[in-house]
C-alpha positions in Angstrom: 0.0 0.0 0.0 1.3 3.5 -0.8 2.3 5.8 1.8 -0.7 8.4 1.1 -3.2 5.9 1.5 -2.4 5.2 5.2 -4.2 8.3 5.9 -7.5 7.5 4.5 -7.9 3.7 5.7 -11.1 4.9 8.3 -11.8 8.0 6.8 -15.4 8.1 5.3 -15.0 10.8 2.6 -12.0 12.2 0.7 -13.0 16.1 0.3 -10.9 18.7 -2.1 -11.5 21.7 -3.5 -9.1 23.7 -5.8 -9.3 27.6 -6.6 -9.4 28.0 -10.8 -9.0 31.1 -13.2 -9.3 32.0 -16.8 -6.3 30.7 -18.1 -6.2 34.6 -20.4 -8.7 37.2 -19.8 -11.3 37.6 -17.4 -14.2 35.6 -19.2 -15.2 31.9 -19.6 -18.1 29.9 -20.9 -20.1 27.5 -18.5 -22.0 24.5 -19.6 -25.1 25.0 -21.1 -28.2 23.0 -20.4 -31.1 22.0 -23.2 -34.3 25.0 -22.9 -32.2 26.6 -19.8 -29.0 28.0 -21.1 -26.6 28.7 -18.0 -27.0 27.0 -14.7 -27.6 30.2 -12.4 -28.9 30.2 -8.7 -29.0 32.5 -5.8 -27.5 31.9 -2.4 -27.2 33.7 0.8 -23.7 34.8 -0.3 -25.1 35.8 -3.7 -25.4 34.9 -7.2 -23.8 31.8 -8.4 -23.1 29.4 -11.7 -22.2 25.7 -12.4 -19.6 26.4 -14.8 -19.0 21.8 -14.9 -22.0 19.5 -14.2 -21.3 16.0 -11.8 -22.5 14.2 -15.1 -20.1 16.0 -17.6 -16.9 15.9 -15.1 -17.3 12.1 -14.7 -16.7 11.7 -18.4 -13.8 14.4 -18.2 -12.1 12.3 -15.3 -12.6 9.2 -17.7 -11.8 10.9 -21.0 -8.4 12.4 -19.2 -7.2 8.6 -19.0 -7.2 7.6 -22.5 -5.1 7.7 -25.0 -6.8 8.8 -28.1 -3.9 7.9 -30.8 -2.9 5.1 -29.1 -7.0 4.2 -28.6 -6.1 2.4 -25.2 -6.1 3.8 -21.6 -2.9 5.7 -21.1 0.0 3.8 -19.8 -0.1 4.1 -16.4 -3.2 2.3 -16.3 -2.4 -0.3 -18.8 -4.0 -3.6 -17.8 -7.2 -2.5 -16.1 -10.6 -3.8 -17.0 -13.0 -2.4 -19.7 -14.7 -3.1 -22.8 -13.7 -2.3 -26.2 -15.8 -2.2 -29.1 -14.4 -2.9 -32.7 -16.6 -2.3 -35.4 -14.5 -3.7 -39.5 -12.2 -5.0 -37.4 -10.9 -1.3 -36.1 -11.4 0.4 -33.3 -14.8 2.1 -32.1 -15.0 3.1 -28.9 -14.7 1.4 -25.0 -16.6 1.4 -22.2 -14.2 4.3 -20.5 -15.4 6.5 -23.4 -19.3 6.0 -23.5 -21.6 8.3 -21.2 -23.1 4.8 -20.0 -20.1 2.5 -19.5 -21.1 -0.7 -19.8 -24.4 0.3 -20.3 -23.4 1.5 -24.3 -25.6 0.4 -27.2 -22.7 -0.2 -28.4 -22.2 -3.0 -26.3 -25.6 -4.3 -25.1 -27.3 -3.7 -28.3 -24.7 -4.9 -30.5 -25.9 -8.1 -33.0 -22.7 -10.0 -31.6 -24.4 -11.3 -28.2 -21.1 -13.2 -26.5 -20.6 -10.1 -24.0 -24.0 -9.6 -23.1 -25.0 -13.4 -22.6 -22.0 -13.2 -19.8 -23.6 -10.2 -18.1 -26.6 -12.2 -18.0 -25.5 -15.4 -16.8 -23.1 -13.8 -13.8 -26.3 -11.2 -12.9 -29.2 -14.1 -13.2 -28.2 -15.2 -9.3 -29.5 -11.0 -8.9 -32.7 -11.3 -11.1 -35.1 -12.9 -8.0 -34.0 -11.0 -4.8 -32.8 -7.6 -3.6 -29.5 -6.9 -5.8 -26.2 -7.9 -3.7 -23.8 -5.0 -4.3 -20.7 -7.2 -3.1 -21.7 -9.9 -6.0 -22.1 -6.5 -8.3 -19.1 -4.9 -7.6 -17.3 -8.1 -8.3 -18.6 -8.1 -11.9 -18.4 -4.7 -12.4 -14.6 -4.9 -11.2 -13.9 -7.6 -13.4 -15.2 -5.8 -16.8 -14.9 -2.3 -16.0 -13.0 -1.6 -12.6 -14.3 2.6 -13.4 -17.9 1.9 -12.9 -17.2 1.4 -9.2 -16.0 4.9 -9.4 -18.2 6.5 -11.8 -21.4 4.3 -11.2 -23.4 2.2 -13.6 -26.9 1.3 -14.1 -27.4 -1.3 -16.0 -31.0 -0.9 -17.8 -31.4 -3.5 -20.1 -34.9 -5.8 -18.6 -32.6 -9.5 -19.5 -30.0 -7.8 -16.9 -31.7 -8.7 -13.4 -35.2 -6.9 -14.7 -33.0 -3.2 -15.2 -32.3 -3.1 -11.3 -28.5 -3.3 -11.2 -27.3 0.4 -10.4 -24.1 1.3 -9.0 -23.8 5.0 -7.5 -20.6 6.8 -8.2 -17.8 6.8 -5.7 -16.0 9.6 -7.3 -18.0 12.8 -7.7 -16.9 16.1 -9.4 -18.6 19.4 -10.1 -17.0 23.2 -10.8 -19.1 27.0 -9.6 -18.2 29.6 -10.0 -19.2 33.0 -7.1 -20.3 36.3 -7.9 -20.6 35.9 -11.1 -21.8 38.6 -13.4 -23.1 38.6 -17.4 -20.5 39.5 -19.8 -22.6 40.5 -22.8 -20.6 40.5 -26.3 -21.9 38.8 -29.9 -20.4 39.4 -33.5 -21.6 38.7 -37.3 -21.0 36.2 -39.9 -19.6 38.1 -42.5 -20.7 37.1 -45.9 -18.9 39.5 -48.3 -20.1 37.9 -51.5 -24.1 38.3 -50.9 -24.7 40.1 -47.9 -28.4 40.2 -48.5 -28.7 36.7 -49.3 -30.8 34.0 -47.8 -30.2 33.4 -44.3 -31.9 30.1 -43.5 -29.7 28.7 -46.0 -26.7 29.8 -44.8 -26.4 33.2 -47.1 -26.2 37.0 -45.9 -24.3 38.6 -42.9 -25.7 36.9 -39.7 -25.8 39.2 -36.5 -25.6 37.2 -32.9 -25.3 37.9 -29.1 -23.2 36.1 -27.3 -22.9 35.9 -23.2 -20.2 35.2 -21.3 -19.7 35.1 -17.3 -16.8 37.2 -15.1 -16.2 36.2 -11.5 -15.3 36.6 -8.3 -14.3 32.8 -7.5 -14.2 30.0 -9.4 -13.3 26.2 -7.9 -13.5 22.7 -8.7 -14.7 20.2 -6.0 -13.6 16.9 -5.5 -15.6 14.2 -3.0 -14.4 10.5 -3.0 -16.8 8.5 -1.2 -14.2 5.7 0.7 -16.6 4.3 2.7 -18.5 3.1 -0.4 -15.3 1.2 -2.0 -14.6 -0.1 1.6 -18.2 -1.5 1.2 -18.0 -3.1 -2.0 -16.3 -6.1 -0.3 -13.5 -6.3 -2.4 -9.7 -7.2 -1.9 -7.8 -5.1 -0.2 -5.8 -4.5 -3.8 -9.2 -3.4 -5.3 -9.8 -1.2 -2.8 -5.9 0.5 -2.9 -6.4 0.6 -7.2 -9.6 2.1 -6.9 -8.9 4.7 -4.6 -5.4 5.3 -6.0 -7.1 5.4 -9.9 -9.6 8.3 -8.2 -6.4 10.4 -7.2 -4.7 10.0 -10.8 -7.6 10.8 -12.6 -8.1 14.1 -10.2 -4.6 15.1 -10.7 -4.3 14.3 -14.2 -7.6 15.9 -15.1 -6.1 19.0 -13.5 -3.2 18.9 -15.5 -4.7 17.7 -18.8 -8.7 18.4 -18.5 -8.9 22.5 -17.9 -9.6 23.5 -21.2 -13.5 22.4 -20.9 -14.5 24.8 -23.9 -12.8 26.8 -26.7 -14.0 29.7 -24.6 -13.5 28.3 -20.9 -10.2 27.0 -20.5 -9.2 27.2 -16.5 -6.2 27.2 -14.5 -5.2 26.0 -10.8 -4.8 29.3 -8.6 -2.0 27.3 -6.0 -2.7 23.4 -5.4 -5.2 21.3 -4.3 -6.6 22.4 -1.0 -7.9 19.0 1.1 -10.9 20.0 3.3 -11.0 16.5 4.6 -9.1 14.3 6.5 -7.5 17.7 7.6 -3.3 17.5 7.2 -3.6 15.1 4.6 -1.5 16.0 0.7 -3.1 14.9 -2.4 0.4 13.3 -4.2 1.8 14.0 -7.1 1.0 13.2 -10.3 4.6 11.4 -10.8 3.9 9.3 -7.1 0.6 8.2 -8.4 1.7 7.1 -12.2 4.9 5.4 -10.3 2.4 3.5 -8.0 -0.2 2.2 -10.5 1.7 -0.5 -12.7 2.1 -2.2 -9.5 -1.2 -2.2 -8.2 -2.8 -2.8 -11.4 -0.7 -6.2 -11.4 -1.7 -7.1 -7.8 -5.5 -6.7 -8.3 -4.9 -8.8 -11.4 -3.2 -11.0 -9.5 -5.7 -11.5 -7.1 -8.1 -12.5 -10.1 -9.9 -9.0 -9.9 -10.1 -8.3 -13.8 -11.5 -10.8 -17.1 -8.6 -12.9 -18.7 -7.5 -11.0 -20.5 -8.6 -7.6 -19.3 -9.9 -5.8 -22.0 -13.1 -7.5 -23.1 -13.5 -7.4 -27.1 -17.2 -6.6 -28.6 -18.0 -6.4 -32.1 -20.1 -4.1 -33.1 -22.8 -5.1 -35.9 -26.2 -3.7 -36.3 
């Protein structure tokens, strides 16, 4: 067991919260929601923004540990469990990059059926009684070790009747504090016909645009230990999972600022850890020194598939 993980062996929550700025400029773009636009809300210490839902930095802290040339997790984590999907015999996607996980269409609805008929036969002992979240941890670990961090549900009616849902361990959100409208806007320019017809793309196009300035803005952090602790797992599950959570926090940090072409952040100072007080996140060098070796002792232990990285083809 690393070092940094003494500290957190009976602590229930791991709590961190790190100051962020516009990386130029004063201005930055939050996340927009469907028939809502910007995510704003009063408090009693004012008016306030979600510049990065929970949902959206879950598949930041996932998308941070792949390797899109290489199209396999980066290589620090080489060896833990998920799913690829090939589709012609090249790569598709994985279950690391889909917003579901292992709940994909990619992979449950695909026409090649191996994959999902050995979901359902290890999660038919779960289709008659309340759902055992040891047994569905275990599978979970063994296909997709990152669904114990960023929960799973599992919806398919074959799959236990739809009732296998795993809450996230690792949860993730950015605000921003006093935040105030920073109006602008612009016009595509069309030089050639400025008169012409608009709906089909013609004519100069006049738009507003709004930004946000403000007086704070920070990331928070909260990894839920008790939960892994209660997944029932080896003790070299429970040292990965946790230690996976840290890397993916620090490399998101390093790697994962730039959320938009028009909000792209920077750490103001390090990580500040509300909880357990005294304890240091480690660096992002300690963590990708320390992960090889775990990854090979929860695979030792018989934690992930044989071999690892489970193969779907994807046919309609």
């Amino acid at each position: 067991m690393p070092d940094y993980l003494d500290g957190l062996s009976d602590e229930p929550r791991l709590l961190m919260q790190v100051p962020l700025q516009p990386l130029q400029g004063s201005r930055f773009q939050p996340t927009g929601f469907p028939d809502l636009g910007a995510a704003v809300y009063q408090t009693g210490e004012g008016q306030q923004l979600l510049v990065e839902s929970a949902q959206s930095m879950a598949n930041r802290l996932e998308g941070v540990c792949w390797d899109d040339a290489a199209e396999h997790v980066v290589e620090p984590l080489d060896g833990i469990s998920y799913v690829r999907v090939e589709q012609d015999d090249e790569f598709l996607t994985s279950s690391i990059l889909e917003a579901h996980r292992l709940n994909s269409p990619y992979i449950l609805e695909s026409k090649d059926k191996s994959f999902f008929s050995t979901l359902q036969e290890e999660t038919d002992a779960l289709a008659t009684k309340p759902v055992d979240l040891h047994l569905l941890a275990k599978i979970l670990m063994r296909y997709d070790c990152s669904c114990l961090l960023h929960g799973a549900f599992l919806a398919k009616k074959e799959l236990a009747g739809g009732r296998l849902r795993m809450p996230r361990s690792l949860s993730a959100f950015i605000e921003a504090s006093g935040v105030r409208v920073a109006t602008s806007g612009g016009v595509k320019k069309d030089e050639v016909n400025p008169q012409g017809d608009t709906a089909k793309g013609f004519g100069h196009v006049p738009y507003s645009r709004e930004e946000y300035t403000a007086d704070a803005i920070a990331a928070y952090f909260n990894l839920d230990l008790s939960q892994i602790r209660a997944f029932g797992l080896a003790e070299s599950a429970q040292d990965l999972l946790t230690t996976v959570a840290l890397y993916k926090i620090r490399r998101f940090l390093r790697e994962g600022l730039r959320l938009r072409t028009a909000c792209d952040l920077e750490m103001v100072g390090d990580v500040v850890v509300k909880r357990p007080e005294g304890w240091e996140l480690p660096d992002l060098a300690d963590l990708e020194a320390d992960l090889p070796g775990l990854v090979a002792a929860a695979a030792g232990d018989g934690l992930f598939a044989d071999p690892p990285v489970t193969t779907v083809v994807f046919t309609e």
